[in-house]
C-alpha positions in Angstrom: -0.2 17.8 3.6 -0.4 16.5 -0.4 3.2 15.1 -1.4 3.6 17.4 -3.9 2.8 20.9 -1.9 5.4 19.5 0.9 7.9 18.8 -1.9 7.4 22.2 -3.6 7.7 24.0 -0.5 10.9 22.3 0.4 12.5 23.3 -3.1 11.2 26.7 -3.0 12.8 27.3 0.3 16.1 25.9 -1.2 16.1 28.7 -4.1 14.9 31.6 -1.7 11.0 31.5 -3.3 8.3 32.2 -0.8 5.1 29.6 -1.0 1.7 30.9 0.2 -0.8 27.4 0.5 -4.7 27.5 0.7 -4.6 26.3 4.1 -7.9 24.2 4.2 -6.8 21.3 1.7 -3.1 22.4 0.9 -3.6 21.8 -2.7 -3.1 24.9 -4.5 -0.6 27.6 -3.6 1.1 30.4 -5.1 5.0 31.0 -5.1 7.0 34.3 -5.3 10.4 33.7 -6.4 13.3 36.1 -5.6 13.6 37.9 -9.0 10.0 39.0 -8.6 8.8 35.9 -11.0 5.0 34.6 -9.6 3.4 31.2 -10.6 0.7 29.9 -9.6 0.0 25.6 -8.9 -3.0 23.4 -8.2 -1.7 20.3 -7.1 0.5 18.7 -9.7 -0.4 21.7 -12.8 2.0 24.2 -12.5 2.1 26.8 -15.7 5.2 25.3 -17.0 3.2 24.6 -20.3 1.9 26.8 -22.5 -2.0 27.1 -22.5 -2.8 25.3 -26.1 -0.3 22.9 -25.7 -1.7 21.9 -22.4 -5.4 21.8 -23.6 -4.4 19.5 -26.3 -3.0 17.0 -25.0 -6.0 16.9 -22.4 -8.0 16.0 -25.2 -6.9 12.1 -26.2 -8.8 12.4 -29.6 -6.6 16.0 -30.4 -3.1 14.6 -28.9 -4.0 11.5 -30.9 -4.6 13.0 -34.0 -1.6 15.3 -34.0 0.8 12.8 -33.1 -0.5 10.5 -35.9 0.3 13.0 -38.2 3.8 13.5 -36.5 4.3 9.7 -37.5 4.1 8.6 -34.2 2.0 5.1 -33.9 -1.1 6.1 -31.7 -4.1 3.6 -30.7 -6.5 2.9 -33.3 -9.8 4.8 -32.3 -12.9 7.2 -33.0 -14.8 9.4 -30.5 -18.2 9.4 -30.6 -20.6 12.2 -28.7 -23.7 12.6 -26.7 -27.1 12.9 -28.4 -27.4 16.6 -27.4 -23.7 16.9 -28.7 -24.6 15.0 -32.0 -27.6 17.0 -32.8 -25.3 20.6 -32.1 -22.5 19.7 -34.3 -24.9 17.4 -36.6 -22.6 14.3 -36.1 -24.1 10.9 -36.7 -21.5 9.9 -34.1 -23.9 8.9 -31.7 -23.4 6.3 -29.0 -25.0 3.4 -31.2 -22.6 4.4 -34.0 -19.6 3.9 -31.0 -21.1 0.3 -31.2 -21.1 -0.4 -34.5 -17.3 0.4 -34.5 -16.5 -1.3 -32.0 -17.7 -4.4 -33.3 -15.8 -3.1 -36.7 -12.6 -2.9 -34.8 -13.2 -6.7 -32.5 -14.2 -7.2 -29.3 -12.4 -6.8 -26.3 -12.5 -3.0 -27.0 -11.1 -0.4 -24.5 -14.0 2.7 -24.2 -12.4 5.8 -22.4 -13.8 9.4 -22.0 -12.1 12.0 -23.9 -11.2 14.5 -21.2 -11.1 12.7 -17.9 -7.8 12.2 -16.1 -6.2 9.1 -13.8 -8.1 5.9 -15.4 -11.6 7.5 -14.6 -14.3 5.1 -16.5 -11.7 3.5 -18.3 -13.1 0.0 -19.5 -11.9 -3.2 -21.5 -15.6 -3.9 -22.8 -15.7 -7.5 -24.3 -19.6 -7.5 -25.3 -22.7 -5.4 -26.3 -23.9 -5.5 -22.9 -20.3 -4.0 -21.5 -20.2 -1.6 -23.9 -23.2 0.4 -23.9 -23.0 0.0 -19.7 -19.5 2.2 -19.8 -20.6 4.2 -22.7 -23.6 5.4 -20.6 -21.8 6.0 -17.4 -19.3 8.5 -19.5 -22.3 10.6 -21.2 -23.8 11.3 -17.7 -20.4 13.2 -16.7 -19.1 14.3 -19.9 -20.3 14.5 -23.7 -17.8 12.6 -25.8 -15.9 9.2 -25.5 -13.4 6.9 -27.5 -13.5 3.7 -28.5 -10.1 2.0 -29.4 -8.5 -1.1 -30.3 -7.5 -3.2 -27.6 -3.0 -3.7 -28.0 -1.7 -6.3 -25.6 1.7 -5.2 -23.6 3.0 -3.4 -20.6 2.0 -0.6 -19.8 4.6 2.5 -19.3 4.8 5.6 -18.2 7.7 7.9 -19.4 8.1 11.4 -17.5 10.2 14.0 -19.3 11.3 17.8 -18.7 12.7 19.5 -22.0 15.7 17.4 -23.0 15.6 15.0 -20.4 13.9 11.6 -19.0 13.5 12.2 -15.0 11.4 9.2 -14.2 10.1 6.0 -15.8 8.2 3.1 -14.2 5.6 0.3 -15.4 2.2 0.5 -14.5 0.8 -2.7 -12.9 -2.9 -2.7 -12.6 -4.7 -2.6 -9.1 -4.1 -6.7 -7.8 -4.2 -8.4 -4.5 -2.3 -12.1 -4.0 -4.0 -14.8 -1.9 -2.2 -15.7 1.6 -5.1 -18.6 1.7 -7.2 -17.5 4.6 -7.8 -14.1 3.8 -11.0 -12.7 1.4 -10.4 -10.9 -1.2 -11.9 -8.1 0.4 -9.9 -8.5 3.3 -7.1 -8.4 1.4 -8.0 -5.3 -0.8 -8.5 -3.9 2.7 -5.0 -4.2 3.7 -3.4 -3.4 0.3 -5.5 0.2 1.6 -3.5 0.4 4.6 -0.2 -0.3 3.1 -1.2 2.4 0.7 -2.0 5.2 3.3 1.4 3.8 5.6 3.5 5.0 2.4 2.1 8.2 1.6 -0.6 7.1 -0.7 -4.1 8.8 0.0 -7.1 6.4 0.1 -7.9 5.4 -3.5 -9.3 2.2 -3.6 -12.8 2.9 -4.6 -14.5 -0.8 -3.6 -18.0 0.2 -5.4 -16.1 0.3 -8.7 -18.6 -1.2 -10.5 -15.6 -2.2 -13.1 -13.7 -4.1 -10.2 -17.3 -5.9 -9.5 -17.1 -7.3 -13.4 -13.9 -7.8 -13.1 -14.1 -10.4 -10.7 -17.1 -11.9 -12.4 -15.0 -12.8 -15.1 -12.9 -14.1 -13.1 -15.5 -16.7 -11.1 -15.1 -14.6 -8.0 -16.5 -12.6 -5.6 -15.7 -10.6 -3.0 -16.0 -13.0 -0.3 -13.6 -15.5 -2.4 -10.5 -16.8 -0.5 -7.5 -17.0 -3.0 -5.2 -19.7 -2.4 -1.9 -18.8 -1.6 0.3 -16.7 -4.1 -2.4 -16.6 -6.7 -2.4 -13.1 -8.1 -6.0 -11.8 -9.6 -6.6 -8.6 -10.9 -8.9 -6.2 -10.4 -9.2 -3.5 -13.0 -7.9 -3.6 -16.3 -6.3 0.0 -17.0 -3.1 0.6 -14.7 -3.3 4.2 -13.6 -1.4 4.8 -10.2 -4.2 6.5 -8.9 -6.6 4.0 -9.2 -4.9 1.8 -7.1 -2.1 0.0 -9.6 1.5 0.0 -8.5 4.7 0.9 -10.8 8.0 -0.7 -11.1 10.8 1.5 -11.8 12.6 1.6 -15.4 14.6 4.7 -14.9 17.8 3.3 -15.3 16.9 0.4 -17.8 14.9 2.4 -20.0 16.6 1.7 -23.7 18.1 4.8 -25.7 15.1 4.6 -28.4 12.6 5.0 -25.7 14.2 7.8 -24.0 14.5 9.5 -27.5 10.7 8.5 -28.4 9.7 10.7 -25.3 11.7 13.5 -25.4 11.1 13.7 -29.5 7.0 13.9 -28.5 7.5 16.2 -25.8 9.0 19.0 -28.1 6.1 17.8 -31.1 3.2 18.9 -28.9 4.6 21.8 -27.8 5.5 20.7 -23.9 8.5 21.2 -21.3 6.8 18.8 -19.1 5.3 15.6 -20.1 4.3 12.4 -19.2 3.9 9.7 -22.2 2.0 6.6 -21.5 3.1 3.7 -23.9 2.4 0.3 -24.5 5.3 -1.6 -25.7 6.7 -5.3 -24.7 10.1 -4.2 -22.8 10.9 -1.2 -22.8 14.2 -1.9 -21.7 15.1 -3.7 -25.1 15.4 -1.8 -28.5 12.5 0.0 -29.9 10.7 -2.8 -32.3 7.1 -1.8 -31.3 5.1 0.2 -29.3 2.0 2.1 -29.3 0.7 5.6 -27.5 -1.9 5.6 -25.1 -2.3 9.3 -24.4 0.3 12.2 -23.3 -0.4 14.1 -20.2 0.5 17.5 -19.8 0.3 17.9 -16.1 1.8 14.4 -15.3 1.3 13.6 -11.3 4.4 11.7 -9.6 3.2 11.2 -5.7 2.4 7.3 -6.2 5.3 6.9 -7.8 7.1 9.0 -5.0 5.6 6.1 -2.3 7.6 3.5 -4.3 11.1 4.3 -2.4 13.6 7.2 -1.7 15.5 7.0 -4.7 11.9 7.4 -6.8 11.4 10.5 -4.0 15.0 12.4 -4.6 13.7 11.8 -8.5 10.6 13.8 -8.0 12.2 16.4 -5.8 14.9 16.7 -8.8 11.7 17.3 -11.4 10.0 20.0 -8.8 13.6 21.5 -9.1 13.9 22.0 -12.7 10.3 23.0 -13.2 10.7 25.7 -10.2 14.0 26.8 -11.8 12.2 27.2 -15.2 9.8 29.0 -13.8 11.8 31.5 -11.8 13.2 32.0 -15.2 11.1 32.4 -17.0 10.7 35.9 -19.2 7.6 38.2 -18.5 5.8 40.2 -21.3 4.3 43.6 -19.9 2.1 45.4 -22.6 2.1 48.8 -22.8 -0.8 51.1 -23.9 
């Protein structure tokens, strides 16, 4: 069973709600909570946001333009569309235009679709060639992309429900480290099982053609033995569920940062949020920092795997969210 329906079952059953789960893939459920309340959840989206809000910040160009006009420092970027797209809205913001700005803004450039979730087709392109390859691959699943400035840093991720921080960890990209006799797809191999011993589903997708160029780069290959303790990595963004690990902040995390979060949370319009940022330490006093994207519907079972303490933290967010739900006021219209 998915993490996250096991964990919202054992909360419900702690308040007195009853949980009905779709009992082929155990993804999506409803729950009936003792004051007659209903909600409805697909995995980690549970209606604890309000519909526009939630649509918004799906859209990266959107959040990014509202929270630029918040005063918030987002990532330097444009979106540019499919040719069917440009011609419908008449946009000269084709995909060679998406070129010509990226070489405005400097290569490396990161090019990321627009409505896609968990690091899908996210690429660092450093050249023409790289660029139009990603660009390409986007258009044939969805009409629009970005292209932003590339911003050196860690990369955090800062989960927050109304007034309060539940969970923050740093998002290491997907990396293996050499023992000296093993290949590096030997050793991506086992990183797979150690995923799927702690709770992690199988997400290492080894025809990534972006972990291919990534060793490239790099002067390697798949059958390349890595001395010992030499660390190479293998994708460039750090999403959880592309195979990157976190490193837990929660208790480090510096007052400004907490504040950032919760601040941006209540400026798009969201109880529940998850606020990726790229900043140096984000343990340290604000100086600098930049937004990646805010998520809406933030999902927390990688981050679960790290340990029992980062568990009892999820199971405390479930919590809240099932409270806030069960409480929540219903509108009947009459006729």
């Amino acid at each position: 069973m998915p993490l996250v329906t096991s964990i919202i079952q054992k909360i419900a059953a702690q308040i007195g709600a009853v949980v009905i789960v779709d009992p082929e893939y155990e993804f999506v459920g409803h729950i009936t909570f003792k004051n007659g309340n209903k909600a409805c959840f697909s995995n980690s989206k549970l209606n604890i946001n309000g519909f526009g809000s939630a649509e918004i910040a799906k859209d990266k160009a959107y959040s990014n333009f509202f929270l630029k006009q918040f005063g918030y420092k987002v990532t330097e970027g444009k979106t540019f569309f499919s040719k069917k797209l440009c011609e419908k809205i008449a946009s000269p913001r084709n995909i060679d235009a998406g070129f010509e700005y990226a070489k405005e803004l400097g290569f490396p450039v990161i090019v990321k679709p627009i409505n896609l979730s968990q690091g899908k087709f996210v690429v660092k392109a450093y050249n023409k060639t790289e660029y139009y390859q990603v660009a390409k691959k986007i258009l044939r699943i969805t009409p629009g992309f970005m292209v932003e400035r590339f911003y050196p840093g860690n990369d955090y991720r800062i989960v927050v429900i109304d007034n309060e921080v539940i969970a923050v960890y740093q998002r290491v990209p997907l990396c293996v480290v050499g023992d000296g006799k093993s290949t590096i797809l030997e050793l991506l191999q086992q990183k797979e099982e150690e995923f799927i011993a702690n709770g992690r589903k199988k997400i290492i997708d080894f025809n990534d053609f972006r972990i291919k160029r990534k060793l490239k780069r790099q002067r390697l290959k798949f059958e390349s033995i890595l001395p010992q303790s030499t660390v190479v990595y293998l994708l460039d963004n750090a999403n959880l569920s592309s195979g990157g690990y976190g490193v837990d902040f929660t208790e480090s995390i510096h007052l400004d940062f907490q504040k950032l979060a919760i601040n941006i949370t209540k400026d798009m319009g969201l109880r529940l949020c998850g606020l990726d940022i790229i900043t140096n330490d984000i343990a340290k006093s604000m100086n600098d920092y930049v937004i990646i994207e805010v998520n809406g519907s933030p999902s927390l079972t990688h981050y679960a795997s790290i340990g029992e303490a980062q568990t009892r933290r999820v199971e405390a967010l479930y919590f809240k969210i099932l409270q806030a739900l069960e409480n929540e006021q219903i509108y009947v219209q009459s006729n």
